[in-house]
N, C-alpha and C positions, 0 to 999 in steps of 0.2 A: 463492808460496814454500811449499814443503813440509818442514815439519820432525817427523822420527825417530826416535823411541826405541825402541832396541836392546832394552831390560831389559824394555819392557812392551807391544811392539808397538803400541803407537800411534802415527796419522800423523795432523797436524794441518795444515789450510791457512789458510793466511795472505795478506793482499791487503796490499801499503804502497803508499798515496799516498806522492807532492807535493806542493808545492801554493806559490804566489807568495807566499803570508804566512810562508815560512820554516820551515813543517812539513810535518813526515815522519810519517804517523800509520799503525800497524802496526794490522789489522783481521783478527780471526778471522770464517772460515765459519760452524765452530760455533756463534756468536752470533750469525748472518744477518746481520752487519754491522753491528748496532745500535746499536755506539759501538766508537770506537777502545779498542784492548788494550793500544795503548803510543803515546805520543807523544816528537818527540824535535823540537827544534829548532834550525834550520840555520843557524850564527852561525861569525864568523869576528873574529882580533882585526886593530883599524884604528886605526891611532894611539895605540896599547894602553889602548881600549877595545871591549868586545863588538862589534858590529853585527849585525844579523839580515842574513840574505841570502836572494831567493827562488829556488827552484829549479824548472826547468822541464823535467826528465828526467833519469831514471833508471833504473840497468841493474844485472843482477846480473856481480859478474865471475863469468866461467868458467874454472876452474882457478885458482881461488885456497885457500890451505891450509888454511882454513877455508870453510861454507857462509853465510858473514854477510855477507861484503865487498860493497859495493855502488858504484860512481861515481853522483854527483848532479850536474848540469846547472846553473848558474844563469844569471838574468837577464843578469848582468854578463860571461857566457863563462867563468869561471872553473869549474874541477873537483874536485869534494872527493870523496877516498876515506873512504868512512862503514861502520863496522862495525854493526849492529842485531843483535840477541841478540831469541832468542824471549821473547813477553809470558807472563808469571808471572800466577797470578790476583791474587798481593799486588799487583802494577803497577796497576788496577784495581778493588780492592775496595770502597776506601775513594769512590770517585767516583761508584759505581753501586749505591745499598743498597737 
């Protein structure tokens, strides 16, 4: 994933896992991958309460209105539409000093 900025020309690449334990962990280049930049976790509600769910693939959509939308694969067949937002360095500061 490549994300853009207009105002300062910078382009930063981005790698996101999967993964069966119910994360989606967003990893910068620039940091040769040395820890996740963003972590998110893939839960759905079940008898109204949370459950984690594991996911086994994922795609970017193409032509969607934004550059974030993504569909996630799980174990169980089912498909979640997931938006991710580019990693802040505050997302990460605090975990890696």
């Amino acid at each position: 994933m490549k994300y853009e900025s207009f105002t300062s020309l910078a382009v930063q690449y981005c790698l996101i896992s999967v993964s069966t334990d119910a994360k989606i962990l967003v990893w910068r280049v620039n940091d040769k991958l040395r820890y996740p930049a963003k972590g998110h976790l893939l839960a759905r509600k079940k008898d109204g309460e949370l459950a984690t769910v594991g996911g086994t693939s994922f795609c970017k959509v193409i032509g969607a209105a934004d550059d974030q939308t993504f569909l996630v694969g799980t174990e169980g067949g089912s498909i979640f539409k997931c938006s991710i937002q580019e990693p802040q360095d505050k997302d990460i500061s605090h975990f890696f000093e």
